[in-house]
C-alpha positions as CSV (number, residue, x, y, z in Angstrom):
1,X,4.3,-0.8,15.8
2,X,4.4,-1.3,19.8
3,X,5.4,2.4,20.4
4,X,3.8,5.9,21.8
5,X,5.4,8.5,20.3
6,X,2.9,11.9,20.8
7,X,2.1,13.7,24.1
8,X,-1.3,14.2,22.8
9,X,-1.5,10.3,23.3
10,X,0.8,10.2,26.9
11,X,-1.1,12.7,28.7
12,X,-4.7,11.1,28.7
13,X,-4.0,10.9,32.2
14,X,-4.1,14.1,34.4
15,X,-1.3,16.1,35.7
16,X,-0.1,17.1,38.5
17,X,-1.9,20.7,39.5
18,X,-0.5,24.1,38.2
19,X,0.5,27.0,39.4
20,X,-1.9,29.9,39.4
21,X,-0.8,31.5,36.2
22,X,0.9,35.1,36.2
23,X,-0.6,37.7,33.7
24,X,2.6,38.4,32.6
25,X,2.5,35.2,30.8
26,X,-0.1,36.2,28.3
27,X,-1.7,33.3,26.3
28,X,1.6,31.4,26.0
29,X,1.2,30.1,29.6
30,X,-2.5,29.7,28.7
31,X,-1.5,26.9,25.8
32,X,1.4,25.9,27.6
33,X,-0.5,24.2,30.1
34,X,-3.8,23.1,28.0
35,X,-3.3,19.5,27.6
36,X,-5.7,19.5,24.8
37,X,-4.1,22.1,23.1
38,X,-2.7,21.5,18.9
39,X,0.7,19.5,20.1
40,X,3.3,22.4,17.9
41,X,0.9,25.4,19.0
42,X,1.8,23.9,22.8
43,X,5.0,23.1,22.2
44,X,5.8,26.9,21.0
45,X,4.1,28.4,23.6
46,X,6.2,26.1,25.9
47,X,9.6,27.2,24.6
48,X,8.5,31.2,23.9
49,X,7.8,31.1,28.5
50,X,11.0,28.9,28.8
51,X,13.4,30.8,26.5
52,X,12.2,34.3,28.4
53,X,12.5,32.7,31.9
54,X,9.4,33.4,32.5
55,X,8.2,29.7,34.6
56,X,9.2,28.7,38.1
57,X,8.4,25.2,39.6
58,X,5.6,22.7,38.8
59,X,4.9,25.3,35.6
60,X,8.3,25.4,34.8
61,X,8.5,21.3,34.7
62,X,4.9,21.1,32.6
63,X,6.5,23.2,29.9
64,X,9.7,20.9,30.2
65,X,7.6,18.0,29.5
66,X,6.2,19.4,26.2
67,X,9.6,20.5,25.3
68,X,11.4,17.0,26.3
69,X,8.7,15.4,24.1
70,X,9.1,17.4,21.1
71,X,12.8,16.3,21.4
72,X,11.8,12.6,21.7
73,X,9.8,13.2,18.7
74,X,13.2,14.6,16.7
75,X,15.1,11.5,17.8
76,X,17.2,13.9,20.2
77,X,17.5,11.4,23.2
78,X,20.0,13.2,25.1
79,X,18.3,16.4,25.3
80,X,15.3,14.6,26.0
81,X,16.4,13.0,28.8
82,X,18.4,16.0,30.2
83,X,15.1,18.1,29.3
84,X,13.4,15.8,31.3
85,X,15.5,15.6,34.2
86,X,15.0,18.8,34.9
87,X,11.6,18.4,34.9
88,X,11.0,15.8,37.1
89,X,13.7,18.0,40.1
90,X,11.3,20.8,39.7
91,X,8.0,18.5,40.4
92,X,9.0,15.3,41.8
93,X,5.3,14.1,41.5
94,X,5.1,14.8,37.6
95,X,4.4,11.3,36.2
96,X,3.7,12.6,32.4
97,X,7.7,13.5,32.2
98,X,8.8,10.4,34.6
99,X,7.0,8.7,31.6
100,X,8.5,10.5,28.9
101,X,11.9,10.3,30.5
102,X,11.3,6.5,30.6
103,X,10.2,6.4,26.8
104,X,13.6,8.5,26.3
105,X,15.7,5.9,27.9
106,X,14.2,3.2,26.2
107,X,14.8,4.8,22.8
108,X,18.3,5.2,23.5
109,X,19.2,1.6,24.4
110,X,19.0,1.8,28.0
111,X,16.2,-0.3,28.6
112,X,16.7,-0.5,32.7
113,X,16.7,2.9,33.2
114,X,13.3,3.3,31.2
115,X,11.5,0.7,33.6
116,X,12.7,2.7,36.7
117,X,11.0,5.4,35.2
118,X,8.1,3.6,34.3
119,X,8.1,1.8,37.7
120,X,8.2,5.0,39.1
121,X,5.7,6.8,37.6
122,X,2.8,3.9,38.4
123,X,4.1,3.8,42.1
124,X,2.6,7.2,41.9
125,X,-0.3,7.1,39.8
126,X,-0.9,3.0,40.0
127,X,-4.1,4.1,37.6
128,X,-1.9,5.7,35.0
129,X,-2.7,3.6,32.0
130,X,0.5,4.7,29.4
131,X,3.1,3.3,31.1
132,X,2.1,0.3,31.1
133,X,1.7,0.0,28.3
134,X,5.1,1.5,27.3
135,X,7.1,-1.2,29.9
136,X,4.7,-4.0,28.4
137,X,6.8,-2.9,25.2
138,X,9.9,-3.8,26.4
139,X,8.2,-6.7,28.1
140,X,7.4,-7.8,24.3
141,X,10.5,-6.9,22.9
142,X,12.8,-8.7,25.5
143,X,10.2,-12.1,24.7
144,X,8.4,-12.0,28.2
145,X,5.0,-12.1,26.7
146,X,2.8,-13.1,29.7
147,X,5.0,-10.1,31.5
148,X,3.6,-8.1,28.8
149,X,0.0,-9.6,28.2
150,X,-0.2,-8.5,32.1
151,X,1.1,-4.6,31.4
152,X,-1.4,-4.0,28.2
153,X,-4.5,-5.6,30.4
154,X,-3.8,-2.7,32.7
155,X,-2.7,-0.2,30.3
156,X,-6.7,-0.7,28.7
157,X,-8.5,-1.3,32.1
158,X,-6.9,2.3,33.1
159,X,-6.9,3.6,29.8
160,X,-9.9,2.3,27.6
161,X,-9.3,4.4,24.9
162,X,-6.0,4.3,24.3
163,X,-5.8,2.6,20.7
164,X,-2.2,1.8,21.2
165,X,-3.3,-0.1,24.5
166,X,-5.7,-2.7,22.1
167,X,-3.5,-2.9,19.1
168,X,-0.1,-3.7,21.8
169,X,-2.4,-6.4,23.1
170,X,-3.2,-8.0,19.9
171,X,0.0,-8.4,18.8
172,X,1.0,-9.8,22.1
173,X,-1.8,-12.2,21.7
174,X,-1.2,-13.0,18.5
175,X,2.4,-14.4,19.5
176,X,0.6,-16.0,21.9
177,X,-1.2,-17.6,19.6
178,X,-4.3,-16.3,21.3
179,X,-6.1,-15.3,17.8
180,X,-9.5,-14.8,18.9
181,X,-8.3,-12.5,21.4
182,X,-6.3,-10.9,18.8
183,X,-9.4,-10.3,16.6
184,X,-11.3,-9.1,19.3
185,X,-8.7,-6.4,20.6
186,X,-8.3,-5.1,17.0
187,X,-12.1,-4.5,16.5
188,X,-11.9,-2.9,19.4
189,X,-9.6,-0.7,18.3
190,X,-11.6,0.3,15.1
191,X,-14.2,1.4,18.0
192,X,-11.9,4.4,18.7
193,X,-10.5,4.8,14.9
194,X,-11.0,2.6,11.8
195,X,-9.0,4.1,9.8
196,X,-5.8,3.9,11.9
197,X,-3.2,2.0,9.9
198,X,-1.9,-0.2,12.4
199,X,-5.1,-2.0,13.1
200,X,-5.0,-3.5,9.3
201,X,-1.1,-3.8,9.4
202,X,-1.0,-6.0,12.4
203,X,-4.2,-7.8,11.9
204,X,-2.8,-8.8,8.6
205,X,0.1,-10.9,10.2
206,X,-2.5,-12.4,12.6
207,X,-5.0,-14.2,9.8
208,X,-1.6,-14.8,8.3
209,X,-0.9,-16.9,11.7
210,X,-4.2,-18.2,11.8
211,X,-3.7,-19.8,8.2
212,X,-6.6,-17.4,6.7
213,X,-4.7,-16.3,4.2
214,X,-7.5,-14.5,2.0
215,X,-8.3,-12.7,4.9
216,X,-4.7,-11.6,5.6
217,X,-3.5,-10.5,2.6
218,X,-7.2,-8.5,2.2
219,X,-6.0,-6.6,5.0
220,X,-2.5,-5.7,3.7
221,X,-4.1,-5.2,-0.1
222,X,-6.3,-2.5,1.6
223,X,-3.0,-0.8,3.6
224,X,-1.1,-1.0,1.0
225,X,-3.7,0.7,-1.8
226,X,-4.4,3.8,0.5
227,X,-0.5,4.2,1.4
228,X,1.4,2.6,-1.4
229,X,5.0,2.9,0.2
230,X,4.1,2.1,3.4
231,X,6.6,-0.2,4.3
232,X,5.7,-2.0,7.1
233,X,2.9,-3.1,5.5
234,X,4.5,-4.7,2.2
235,X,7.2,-6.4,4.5
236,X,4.1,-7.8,6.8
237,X,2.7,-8.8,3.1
238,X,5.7,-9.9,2.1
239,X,5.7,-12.1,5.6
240,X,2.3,-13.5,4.9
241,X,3.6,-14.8,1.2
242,X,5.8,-16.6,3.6
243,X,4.0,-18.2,5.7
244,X,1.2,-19.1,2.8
245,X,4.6,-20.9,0.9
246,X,4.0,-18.4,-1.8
247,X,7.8,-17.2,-2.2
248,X,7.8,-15.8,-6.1
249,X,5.0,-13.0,-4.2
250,X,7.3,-12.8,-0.8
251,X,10.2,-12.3,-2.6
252,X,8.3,-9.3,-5.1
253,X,7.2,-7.5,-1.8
254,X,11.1,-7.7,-0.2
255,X,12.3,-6.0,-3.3
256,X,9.6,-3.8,-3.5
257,X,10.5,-2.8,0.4
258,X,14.2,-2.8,-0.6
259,X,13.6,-0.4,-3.7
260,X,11.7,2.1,-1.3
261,X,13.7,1.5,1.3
262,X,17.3,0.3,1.1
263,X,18.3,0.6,4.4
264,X,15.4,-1.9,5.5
265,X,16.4,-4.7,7.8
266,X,13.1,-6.4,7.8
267,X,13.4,-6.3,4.1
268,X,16.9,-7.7,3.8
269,X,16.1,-10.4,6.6
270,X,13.3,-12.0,4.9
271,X,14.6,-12.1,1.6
272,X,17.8,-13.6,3.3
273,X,15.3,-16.5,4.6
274,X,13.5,-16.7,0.9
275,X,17.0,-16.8,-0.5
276,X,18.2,-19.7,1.7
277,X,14.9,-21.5,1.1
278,X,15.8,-21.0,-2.5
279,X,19.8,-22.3,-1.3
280,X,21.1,-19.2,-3.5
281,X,23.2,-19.1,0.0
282,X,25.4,-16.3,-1.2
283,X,22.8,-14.0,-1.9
284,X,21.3,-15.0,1.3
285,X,24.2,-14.3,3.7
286,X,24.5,-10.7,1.7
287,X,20.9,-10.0,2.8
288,X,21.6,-11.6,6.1
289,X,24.8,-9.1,6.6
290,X,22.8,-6.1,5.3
291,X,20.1,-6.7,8.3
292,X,22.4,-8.2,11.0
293,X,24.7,-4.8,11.8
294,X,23.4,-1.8,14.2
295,X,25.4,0.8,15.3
296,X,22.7,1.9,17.3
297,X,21.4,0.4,20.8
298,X,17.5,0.3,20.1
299,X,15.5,-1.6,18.0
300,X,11.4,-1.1,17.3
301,X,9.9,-4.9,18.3
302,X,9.2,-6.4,14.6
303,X,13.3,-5.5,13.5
304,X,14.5,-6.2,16.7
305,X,12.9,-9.7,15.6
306,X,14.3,-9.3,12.5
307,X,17.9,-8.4,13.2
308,X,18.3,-11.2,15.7
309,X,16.9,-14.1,12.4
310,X,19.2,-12.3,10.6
311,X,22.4,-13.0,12.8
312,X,21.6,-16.6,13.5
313,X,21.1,-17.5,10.1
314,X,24.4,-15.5,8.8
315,X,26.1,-17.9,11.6
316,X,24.7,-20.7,10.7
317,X,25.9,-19.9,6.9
318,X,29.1,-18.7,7.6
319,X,32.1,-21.3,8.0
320,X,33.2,-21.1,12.0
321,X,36.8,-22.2,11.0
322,X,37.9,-20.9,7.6
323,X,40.3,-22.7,5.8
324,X,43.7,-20.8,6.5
325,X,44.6,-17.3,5.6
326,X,44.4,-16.6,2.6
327,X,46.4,-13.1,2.4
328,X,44.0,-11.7,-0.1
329,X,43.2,-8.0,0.7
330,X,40.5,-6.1,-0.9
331,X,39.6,-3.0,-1.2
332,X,36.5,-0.6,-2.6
333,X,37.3,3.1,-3.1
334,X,34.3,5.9,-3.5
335,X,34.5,9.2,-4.4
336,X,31.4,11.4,-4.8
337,X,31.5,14.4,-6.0
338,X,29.0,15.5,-8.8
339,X,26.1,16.0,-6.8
340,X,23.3,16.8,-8.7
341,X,21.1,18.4,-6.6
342,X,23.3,20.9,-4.8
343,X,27.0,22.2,-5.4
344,X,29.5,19.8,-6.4
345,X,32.6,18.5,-4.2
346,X,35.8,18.6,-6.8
347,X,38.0,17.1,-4.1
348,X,36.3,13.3,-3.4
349,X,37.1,12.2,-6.9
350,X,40.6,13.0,-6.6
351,X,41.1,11.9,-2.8
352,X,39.6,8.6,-3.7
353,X,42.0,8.1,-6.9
354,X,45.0,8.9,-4.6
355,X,43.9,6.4,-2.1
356,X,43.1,3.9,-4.5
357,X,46.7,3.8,-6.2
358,X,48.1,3.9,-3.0
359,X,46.4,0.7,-2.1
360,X,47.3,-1.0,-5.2
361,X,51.3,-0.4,-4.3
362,X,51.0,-1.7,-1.2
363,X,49.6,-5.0,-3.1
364,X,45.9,-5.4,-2.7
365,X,44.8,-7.9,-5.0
366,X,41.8,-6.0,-5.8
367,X,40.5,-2.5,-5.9
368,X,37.5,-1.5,-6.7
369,X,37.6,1.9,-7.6
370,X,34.4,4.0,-8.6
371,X,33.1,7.7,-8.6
372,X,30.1,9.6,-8.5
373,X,27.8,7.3,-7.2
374,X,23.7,7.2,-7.3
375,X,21.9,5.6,-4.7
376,X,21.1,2.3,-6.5
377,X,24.8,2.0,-7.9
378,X,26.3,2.6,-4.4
379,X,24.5,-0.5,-3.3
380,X,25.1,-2.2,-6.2
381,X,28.9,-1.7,-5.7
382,X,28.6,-2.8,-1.8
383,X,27.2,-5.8,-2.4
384,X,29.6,-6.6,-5.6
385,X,32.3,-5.9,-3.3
386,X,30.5,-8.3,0.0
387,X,31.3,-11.2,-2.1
388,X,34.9,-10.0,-2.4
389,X,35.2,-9.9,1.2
390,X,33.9,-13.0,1.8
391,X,37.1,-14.5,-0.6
392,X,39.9,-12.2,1.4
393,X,41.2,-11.8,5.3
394,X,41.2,-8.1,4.7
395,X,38.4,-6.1,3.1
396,X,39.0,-2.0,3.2
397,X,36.3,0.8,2.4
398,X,37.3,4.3,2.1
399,X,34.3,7.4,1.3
400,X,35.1,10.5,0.2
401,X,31.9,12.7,-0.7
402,X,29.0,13.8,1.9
403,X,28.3,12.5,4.7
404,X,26.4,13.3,7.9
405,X,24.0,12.0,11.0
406,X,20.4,12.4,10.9
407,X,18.2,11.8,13.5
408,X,20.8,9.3,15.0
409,X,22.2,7.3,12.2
410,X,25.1,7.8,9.8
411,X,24.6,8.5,6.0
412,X,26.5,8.8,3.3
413,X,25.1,10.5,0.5
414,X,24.9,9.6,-3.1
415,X,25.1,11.9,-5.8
416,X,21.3,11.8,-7.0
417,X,19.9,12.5,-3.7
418,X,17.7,15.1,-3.4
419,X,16.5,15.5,1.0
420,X,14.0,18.0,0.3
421,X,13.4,16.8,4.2
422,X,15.3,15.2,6.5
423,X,13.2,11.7,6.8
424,X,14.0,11.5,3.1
425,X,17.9,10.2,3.9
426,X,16.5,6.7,5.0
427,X,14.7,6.2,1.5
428,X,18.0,8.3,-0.5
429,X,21.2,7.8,1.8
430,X,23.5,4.8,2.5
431,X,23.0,4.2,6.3
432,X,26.5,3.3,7.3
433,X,25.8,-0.3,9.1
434,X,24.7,-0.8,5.5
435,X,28.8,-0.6,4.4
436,X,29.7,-2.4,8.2
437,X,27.9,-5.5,6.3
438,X,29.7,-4.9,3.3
439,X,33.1,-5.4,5.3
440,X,31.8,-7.5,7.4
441,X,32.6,-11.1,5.7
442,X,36.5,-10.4,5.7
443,X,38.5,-13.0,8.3
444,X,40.7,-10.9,9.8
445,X,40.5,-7.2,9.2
446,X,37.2,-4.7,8.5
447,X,38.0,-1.2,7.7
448,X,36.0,1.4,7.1
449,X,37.3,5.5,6.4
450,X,35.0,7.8,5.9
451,X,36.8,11.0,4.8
452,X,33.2,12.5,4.7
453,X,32.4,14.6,7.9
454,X,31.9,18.0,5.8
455,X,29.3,20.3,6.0
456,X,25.6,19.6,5.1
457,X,24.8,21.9,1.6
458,X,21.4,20.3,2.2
459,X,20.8,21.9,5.3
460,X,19.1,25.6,4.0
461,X,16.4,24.2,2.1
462,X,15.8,21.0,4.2
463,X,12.7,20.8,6.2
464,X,13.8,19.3,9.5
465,X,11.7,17.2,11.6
466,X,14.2,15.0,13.1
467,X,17.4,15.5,15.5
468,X,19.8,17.6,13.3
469,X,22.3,18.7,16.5
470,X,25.1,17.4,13.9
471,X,23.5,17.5,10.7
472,X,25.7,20.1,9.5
473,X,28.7,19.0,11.3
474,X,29.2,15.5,10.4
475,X,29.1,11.9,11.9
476,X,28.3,10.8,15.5
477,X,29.8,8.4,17.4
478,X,29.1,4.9,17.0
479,X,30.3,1.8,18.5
480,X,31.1,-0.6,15.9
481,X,31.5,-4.3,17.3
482,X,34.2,-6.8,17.7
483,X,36.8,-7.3,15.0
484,X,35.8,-3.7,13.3
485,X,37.5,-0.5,12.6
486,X,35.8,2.9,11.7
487,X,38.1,5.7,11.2
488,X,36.4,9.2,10.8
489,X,38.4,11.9,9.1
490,X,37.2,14.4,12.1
491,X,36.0,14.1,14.8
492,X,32.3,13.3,15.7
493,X,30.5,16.4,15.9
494,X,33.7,18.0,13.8
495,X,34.2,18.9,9.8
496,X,36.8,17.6,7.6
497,X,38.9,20.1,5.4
498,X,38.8,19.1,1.9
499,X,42.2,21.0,1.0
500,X,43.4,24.4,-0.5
501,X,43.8,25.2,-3.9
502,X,43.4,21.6,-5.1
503,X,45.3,20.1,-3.0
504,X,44.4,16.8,-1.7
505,X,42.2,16.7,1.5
506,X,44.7,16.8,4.5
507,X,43.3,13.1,6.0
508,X,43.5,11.6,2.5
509,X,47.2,13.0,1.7
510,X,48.3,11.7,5.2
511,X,46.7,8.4,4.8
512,X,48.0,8.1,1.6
513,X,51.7,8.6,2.8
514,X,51.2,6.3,6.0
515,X,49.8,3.5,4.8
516,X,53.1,2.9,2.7
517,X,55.7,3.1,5.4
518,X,56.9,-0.4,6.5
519,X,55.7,-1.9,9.6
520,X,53.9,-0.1,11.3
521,X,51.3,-1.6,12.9
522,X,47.3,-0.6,11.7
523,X,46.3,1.0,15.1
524,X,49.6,2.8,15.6
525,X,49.4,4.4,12.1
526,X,46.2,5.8,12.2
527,X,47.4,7.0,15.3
528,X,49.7,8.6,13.0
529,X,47.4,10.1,10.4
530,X,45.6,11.2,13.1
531,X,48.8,13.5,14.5
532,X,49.4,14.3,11.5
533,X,46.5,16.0,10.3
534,X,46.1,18.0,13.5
535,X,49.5,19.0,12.6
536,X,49.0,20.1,9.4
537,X,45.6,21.6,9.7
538,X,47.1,23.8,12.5
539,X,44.7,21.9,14.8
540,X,41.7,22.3,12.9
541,X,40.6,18.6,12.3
542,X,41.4,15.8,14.3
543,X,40.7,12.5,13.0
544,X,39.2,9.6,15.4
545,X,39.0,5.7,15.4
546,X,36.5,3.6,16.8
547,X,36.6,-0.7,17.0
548,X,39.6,-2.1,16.4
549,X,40.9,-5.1,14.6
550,X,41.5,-8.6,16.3
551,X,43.4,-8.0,19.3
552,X,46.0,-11.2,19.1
553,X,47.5,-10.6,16.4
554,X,49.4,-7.8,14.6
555,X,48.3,-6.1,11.1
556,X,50.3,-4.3,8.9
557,X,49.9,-2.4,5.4
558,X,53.1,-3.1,4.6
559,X,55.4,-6.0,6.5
560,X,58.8,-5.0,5.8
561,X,61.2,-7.3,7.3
């Protein structure tokens, strides 16, 4: 919850001065540059002056700002930061988009460059209360509390009514163990809004800390009753339970979390702990798997938190030195293609079938082979297969079916989903580090093939609020860690052909063939498939690898002799 995310919130402070404005511009230019303007009626304005050409110099960079903030707001880091770039050559001086370029950076995982920024924009305005509260962010997330205790003093002496300002500080405080402080930042908070959530949501974990439990869990009863799928809140309930020693009602709000959303690492880390406390270890290293993965480079505070639990515990579960190899491979097959909610796919069914049997006759002891898929029977089937992996040196998952990035994570969609909006894929989808985990306990090799990059039938009726620069294109990249490998059908950014005429897809047919020649090493055959379906789709689709397997040793399908 240690976050700014609206320009309405970033630009208490003043700019920088504007341009006189030039009737040309009309009421556009008007909004453009009212700071106190209805954030989408601005941000229009903004793009109608910039799409005509119609702004030159410190005007140009305001309306750059509102537009490199929208783009935040969509989870579209790279055009943010490009966006904002541009901004800040036009009018070096503009602090709003240094600090906007700095809370772009920071999204995206480069945590260095967003302090520059930040750094940079107090050198020139040291009375510019935001950013300091946005580096005391990263202050808290990277543990440097006093670091941060310092930034959110500033942030409120400079910025009194910024709520984010008191509620940052609580937290801060609370981790502290400073409680009375705590308290008295989040009632003065509820001087500039009591109704906003995150008062009652972080003030919950603080009684919780206090060991005034009643209190606590009154807080997170009242959350909870106005916005009954608020997650953050059940998990911070759920934490709470915890701490009180009440797992049973811990372990309710976790599932509860998990049901709404599956994807949840908070969720999945502290049912991993309740599990272990429980020493049901197996079910704990599964939720400890499920949370421990990203494929992305930014975490919010609370899962960062999380995530990191989550690793440490799955080491400390998981045997350092296995006993030797065992040369079990496994493997679980999917092919969706009876989509209920928009046209169906004939081809996935089919691919996955072919695949399937070609596994089996280069003797994997097990394959799991399913189709059709709804969301709870998708995760069902990963975590039935986890404990699989955990037994064998290789574990394999191919996908065939829909599939696409959203607001910068990888889905893959299950047959009952419906996406009336965009936001809805982290409640419907399977986010892809979700099926990393799944692989993840194998000894040797991890494989993951997603013969899924096709287009997005979602897309016309979807209301989109978040990044959707590849929503209808497929995956983006992603950068798997050690001892992984994920092999796209096309390339990032790129559709997969599903095949002509009922033919199997052109990456599933060559895959199919590959994988049954005799020693040839894994990374040099999907080298192969990879020339081969350029080949035979006449340059159309080009398939493309990320990770790799263990680097000392070789891996092969099929040995030979």
């Amino acid at each position: 919850m240690l976050r700014v995310v609206s320009l309405t919130l970033v630009i208490l402070a003043a700019c920088a001065s504007i341009a006189a404005a030039d009737p040309q511009t009309g009421d556009d230019l008007a909004i453009c540059r009212d700071r106190q303007a209805e954030a989408q009626a601005r941000a229009v304005a903004c793009d109608n002056l910039l799409n005509a050409d119609r702004l030159t110099g410190k005007d140009k960079a305001v309306a750059l700002s509102v537009r490199g903030n929208t783009l935040i707001n969509k989870r579209d880091h790279v055009h943010a930061i490009e966006t904002l770039s541009m901004a800040v050559d036009l009018d070096r001086d503009n602090v709003i988009a240094l600090n906007l370029r700095g809370l772009a950076y920071e999204r995206s995982g480069q945590d260095d460059l967003a302090m520059a920024d930040y750094n940079l924009a107090l050198q020139k305005r040291p009375a510019y209360g935001v950013p300091y509260n946005n580096r005391g962010i990263i202050q808290a997330r990277r543990g440097a509390l006093q670091s941060a205790l310092d930034d959110f003093n500033m942030s409120i002496k400079y910025t009194p009514k910024f709520l984010l300002g008191w509620t940052n500080r609580a937290r801060v405080r609370t981790l502290m163990k400073d409680f009375d402080g705590a308290i008295a930042d989040f009632a003065e908070a509820e001087k500039i809004d009591p109704t906003a959530p995150q008062i009652a949501g972080n003030r919950c974990i603080t009684w919780g800390m206090m060991g005034k439990f009643d209190r606590a869990l009154a807080d997170c009863n009242g959350l909870i009753e106005k916005q009954p799928k608020n997650v953050f809140a059940i998990n911070n309930r759920a934490d709470v339970n915890m701490m009180k020693g009440d797992l049973d009602a811990a372990l309710k709000d976790y599932n509860t979390a998990i049901q709404i959303s599956p994807n949840n690492v908070r969720a999945h880390s502290g049912r991993g702990q309740i599990y272990e406390r429980k020493n049901d270890l197996a079910q704990a290293r599964a939720d400890y798997r499920a949370a421990a993965y990203s494929l992305t480079k930014f975490d919010e505070t609370e899962v960062a938190r999380a995530r990191a639990i989550a690793q440490e515990r799955l080491a400390a579960l998981t045997p350092q030195a296995p006993a030797g190899a065992t040369g079990r491979r496994v493997a679980l097959v999917i092919g969706n293609g009876a989509y209920k909610n928009v046209h169906a796919l004939p081809n996935p069914p089919r691919d996955s079938k072919l695949i399937a049997n070609a596994l089996r006759d280069v003797g994997f002891q097990t394959v799991i082979s399913v189709s059709d898929l709804t969301r709870d029977k998708f995760f069902e089937a990963l975590q039935t297969f986890a404990a699989e992996a955990e037994k064998a040196d290789w574990a394999v998952v191919y996908y065939a079916g829909h599939g696409f990035e959203i607001g910068g994570v990888n889905y893959l969609v299950p047959v009952d989903a419906k996406l009336a909006a965009d936001r809805d894929a982290e409640a419907q989808a399977v986010a892809l580090e979700q099926v990393i985990a799944a692989v993840g306990a194998a000894r040797k090799v991890r494989l993951v093939m997603l013969d899924a990059c096709r287009d997005n039938p979602f897309a016309p009726t979807m209301q989109r609020t978040l990044s959707l620069k590849l929503v209808d294109k497929g995956f983006s990249n992603i950068e798997p860690g050690a001892g992984f490998m994920v092999v796209y059908a096309a390339k990032h950014g790129e559709t997969a052909m599903d095949g002509d005429g009922g033919a199997d897809s052109p990456f599933a047919t060559a895959l199919a063939r590959e994988i049954k020649q005799p020693r040839v090493e894994i990374r040099k055959l999907f080298d192969i498939v990879r020339d081969d379906v350029w080949s035979a789709t006449r340059h159309g689709q080009q398939p493309f690898t990320y990770g790799s397997p263990p680097g000392r040793e070789d891996f092969y399908f099929v040995a030979g002799k």
